[in-house]
C-alpha positions as CSV (number, residue, x, y, z in Angstrom):
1,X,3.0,214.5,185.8
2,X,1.0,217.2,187.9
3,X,3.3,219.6,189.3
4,X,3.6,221.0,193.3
5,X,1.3,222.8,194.1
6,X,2.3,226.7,195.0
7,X,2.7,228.8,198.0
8,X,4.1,232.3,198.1
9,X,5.2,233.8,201.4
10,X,4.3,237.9,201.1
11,X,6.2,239.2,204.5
12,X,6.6,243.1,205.3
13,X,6.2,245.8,207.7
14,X,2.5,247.2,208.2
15,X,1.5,249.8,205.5
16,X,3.9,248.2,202.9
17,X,1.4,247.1,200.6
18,X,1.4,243.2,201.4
19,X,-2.7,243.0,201.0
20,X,-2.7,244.8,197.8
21,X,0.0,242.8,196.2
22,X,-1.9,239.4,197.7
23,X,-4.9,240.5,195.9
24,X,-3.3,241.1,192.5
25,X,-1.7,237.7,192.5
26,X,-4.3,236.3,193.9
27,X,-6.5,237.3,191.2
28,X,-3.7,236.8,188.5
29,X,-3.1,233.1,190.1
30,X,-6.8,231.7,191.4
31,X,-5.0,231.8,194.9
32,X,-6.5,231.5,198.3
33,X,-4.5,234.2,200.7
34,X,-4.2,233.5,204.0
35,X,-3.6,236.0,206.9
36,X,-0.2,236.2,208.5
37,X,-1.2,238.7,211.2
38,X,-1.3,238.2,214.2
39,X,-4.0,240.6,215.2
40,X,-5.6,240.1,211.9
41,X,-6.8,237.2,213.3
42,X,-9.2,238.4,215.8
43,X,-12.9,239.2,214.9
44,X,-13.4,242.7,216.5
45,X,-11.0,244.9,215.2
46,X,-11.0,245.0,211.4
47,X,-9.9,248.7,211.0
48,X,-7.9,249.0,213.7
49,X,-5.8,246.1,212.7
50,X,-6.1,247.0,208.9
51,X,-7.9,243.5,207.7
52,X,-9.3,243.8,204.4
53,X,-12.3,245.4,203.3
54,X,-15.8,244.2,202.0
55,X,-14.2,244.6,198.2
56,X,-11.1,243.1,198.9
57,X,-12.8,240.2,200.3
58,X,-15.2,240.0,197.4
59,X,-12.2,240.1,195.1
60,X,-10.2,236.6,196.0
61,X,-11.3,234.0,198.9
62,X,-9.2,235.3,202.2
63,X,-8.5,232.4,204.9
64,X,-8.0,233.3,208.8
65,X,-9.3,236.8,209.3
66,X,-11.6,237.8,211.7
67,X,-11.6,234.2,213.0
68,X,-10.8,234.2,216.5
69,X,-13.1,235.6,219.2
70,X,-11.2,238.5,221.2
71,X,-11.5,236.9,224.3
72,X,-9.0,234.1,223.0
73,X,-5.4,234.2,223.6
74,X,-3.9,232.6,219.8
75,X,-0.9,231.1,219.8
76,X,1.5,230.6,216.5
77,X,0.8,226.9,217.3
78,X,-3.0,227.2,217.0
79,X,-2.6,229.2,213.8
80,X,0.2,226.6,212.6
81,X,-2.8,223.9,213.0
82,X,-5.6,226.0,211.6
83,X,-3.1,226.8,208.4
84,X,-3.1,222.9,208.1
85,X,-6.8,223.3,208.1
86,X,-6.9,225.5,205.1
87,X,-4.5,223.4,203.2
88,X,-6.0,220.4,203.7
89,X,-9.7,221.8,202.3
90,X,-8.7,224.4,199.8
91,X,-8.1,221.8,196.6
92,X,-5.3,222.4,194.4
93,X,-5.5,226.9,194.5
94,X,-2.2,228.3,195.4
95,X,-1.7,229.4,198.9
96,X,-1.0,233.4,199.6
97,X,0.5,234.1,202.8
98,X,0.5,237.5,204.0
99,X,1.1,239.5,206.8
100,X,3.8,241.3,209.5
101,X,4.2,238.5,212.1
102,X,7.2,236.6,211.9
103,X,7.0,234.1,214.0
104,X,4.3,232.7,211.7
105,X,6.1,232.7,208.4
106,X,8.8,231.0,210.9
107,X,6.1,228.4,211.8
108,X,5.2,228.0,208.2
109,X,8.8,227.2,207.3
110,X,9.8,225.3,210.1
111,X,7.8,224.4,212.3
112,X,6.5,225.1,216.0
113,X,7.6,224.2,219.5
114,X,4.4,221.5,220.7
115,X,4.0,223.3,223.6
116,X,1.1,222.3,225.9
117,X,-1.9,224.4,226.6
118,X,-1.2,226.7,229.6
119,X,-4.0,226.8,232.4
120,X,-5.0,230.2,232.6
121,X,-5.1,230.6,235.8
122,X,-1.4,229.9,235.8
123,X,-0.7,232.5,233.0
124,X,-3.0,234.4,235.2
125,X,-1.0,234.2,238.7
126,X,2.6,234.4,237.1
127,X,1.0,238.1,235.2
128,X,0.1,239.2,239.1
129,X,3.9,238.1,240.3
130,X,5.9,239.8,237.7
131,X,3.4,243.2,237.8
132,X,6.2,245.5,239.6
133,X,9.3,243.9,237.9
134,X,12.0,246.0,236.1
135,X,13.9,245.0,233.5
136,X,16.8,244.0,235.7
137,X,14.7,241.7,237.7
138,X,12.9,240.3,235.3
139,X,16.0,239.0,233.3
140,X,16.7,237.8,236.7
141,X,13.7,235.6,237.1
142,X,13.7,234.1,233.7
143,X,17.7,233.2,234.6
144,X,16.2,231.0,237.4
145,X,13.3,229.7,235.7
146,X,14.7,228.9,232.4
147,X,19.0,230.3,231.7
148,X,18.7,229.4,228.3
149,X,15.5,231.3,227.2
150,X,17.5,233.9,229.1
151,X,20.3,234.0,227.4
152,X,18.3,233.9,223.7
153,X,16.1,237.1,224.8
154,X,17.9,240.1,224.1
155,X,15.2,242.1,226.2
156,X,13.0,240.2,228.5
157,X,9.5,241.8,227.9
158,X,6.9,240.9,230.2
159,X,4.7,238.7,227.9
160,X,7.6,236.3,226.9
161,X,8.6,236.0,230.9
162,X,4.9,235.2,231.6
163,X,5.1,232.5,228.8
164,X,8.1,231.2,229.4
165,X,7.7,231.0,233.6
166,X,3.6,229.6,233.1
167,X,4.3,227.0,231.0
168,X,7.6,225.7,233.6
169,X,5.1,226.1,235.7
170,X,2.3,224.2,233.8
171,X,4.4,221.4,232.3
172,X,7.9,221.1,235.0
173,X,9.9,221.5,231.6
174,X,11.9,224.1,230.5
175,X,9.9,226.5,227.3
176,X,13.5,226.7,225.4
177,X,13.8,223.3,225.8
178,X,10.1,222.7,223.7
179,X,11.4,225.4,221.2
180,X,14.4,223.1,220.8
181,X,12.7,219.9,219.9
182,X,12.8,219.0,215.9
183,X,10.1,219.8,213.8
184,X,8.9,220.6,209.9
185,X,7.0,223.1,208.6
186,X,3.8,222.3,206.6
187,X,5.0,223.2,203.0
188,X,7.4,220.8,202.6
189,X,5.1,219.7,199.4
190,X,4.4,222.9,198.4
191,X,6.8,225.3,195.5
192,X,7.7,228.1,197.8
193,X,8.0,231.9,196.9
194,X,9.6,234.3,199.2
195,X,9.1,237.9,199.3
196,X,9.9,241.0,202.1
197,X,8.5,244.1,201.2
198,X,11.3,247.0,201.9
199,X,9.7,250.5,200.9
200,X,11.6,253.6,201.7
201,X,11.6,254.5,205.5
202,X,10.2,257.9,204.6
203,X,7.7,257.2,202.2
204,X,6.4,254.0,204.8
205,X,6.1,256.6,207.7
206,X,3.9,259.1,205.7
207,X,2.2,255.7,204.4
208,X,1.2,254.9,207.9
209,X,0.5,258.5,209.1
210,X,-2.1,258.9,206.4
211,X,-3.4,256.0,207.4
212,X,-4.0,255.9,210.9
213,X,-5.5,259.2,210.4
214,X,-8.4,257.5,208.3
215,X,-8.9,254.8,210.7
216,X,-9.9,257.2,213.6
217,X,-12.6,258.8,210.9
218,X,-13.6,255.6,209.8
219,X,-14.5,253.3,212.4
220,X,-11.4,252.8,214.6
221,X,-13.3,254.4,217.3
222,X,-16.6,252.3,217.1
223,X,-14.2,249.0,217.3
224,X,-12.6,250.2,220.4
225,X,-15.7,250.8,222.0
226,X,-17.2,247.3,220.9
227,X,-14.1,245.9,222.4
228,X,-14.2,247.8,225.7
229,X,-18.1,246.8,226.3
230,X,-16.7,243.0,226.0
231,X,-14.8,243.8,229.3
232,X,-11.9,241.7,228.8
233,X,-8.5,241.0,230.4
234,X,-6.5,244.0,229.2
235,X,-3.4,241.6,229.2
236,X,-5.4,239.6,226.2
237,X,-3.6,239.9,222.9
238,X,-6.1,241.9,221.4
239,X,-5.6,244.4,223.7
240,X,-2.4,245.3,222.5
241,X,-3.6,245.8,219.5
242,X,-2.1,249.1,218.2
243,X,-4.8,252.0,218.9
244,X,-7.1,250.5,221.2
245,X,-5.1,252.1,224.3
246,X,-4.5,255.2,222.8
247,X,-8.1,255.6,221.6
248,X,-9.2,254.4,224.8
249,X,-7.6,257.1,226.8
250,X,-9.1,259.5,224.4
251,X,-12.5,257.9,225.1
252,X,-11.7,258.7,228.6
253,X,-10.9,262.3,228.3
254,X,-7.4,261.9,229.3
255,X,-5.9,263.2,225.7
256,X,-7.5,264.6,222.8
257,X,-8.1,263.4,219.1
258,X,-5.1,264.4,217.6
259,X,-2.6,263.1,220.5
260,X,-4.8,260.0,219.8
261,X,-3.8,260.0,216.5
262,X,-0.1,261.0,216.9
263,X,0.3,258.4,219.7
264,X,-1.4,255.8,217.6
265,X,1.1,256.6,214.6
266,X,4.5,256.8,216.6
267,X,3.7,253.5,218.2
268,X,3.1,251.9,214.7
269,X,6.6,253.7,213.1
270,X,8.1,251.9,216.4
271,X,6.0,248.4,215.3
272,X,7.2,248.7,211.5
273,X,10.7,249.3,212.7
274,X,10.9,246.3,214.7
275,X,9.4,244.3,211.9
276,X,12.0,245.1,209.4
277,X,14.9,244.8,211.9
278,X,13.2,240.8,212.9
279,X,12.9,240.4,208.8
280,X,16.7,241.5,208.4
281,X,17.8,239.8,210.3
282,X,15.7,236.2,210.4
283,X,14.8,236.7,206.7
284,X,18.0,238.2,205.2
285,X,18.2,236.0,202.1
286,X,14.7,236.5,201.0
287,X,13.9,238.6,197.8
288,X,13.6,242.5,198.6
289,X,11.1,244.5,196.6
290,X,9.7,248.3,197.8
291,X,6.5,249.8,198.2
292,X,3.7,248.5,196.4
């Protein structure tokens, strides 16, 4: 009798290895990995956003990077259904999933929240309402619009209040109350393999330093500068994209190279702690391993 086919689930903070381990098994195994990332995803920023390179790609077939056109705003539901995609046309090869964004290896798990598409010129007007809103008053809002996604979110940050008001808004129901619908993941057929990477604090901050610093030298800046002649909604997802606004102001002579640099590699010590924290916490019974 054939056995299930295999799926291994590589999660971690960025610069713990993940890609480099994906490779090796994916060589090891035949596997097809799949991007995790969220900003992975989009098709203008491959250094920036760390996406493999040319001999990576060459090494193992790589599903989801670079697919999405920056203009886009991605949901985990629209990955969920383009993961789906790749399962259904990539035979019998084991699946590698890897990347930082939690939310996705959530999806993969257990499912996603069928949440309509939001106009966006809903998404657009509730962005212009909530522009001068502190903290204070934006906890205040989402109480009105939706208590219970109020009382899940330990800080209200403006992109979850715009998501969570736009599609009230757009659909009359409640976003928590589409989060709290049943659903399954897509690998309930599938032998599953966790894994968090957990390198050292101090060896993952010089990790990322060293890295950064090569990005700017080696093609960060031409990305950014692709992106900004696209003209695009700087509220788009890819505009968050770590670097882009720090290399933009640089671009625009309001710092110089090396706060570019600095400012690029704090934000991404701040990013990497937040991912291990959501992986502790969400993920605490997964196996550990360090730096690869």
């Amino acid at each position: 009798m054939k056995g299930r086919r295999r799926a291994v689930l590589i999660a971690g903070p960025t610069a713990s290895g993940k890609s480099a381990l994906a490779l090796e098994m994916a060589r090891a195994q035949g596997g097809v990995i799949v991007n995790a990332d969220s900003m992975q995803v989009y098709d203008t920023l491959s250094v920036v956003t760390a996406r493999p390179g040319a001999d990576e790609l060459a090494q193992a077939e790589h599903r989801l990077y670079g697919s999405v056109p920056a203009a886009t705003r991605y949901s985990t539901g629209q990955w969920l259904a383009d993961v789906s995609e790749v399962i259904a046309t990539s035979g019998d090869a084991p699946l590698l999933f890897v990347g930082g964004t939690g939310l996705y290896f959530d999806a993969l798990l257990n499912g996603f929240a069928d949440i309509p598409e939001v106009p966006a010129a809903i998404t657009a007007q509730v962005q212009a309402e909530i522009g001068g809103l502190d903290a204070d008053q934006r906890l205040k809002l989402l109480q009105h619009e939706d208590p219970l996604a109020a009382e899940r979110l330990k800080i209200v940050d403006p992109q979850r209040l715009i998501r969570a008001i736009a599609v009230k808004r757009a659909t009359g129901r409640a976003l928590s109350s589409f989060q709290d619908d049943k659903q399954s993941g897509v690998l309930g057929d599938f032998d599953v393999e966790r894994l968090v990477l957990d390198p050292d604090r101090d060896v993952l901050r010089q990790r990322i330093a060293r890295r950064f610093a090569a990005m700017f030298s080696g093609g960060a800046v031409a990305e950014v500068e692709a992106l900004r002649a696209l003209d695009l909604d700087p509220a788009l997802p890819v505009a968050k994209a770590i670097g882009v606004r720090e290399i933009s102001d640089w671009l625009d002579g309001r710092i110089d190279a090396d706060e570019a640099v600095t400012l690029s590699t704090i934000a991404t010590h701040q990013y990497a702690k937040r991912q291990r924290t959501w992986f502790r916490n969400r993920f605490g019974d997964w196996p550990r391993r360090g730096l690869v």
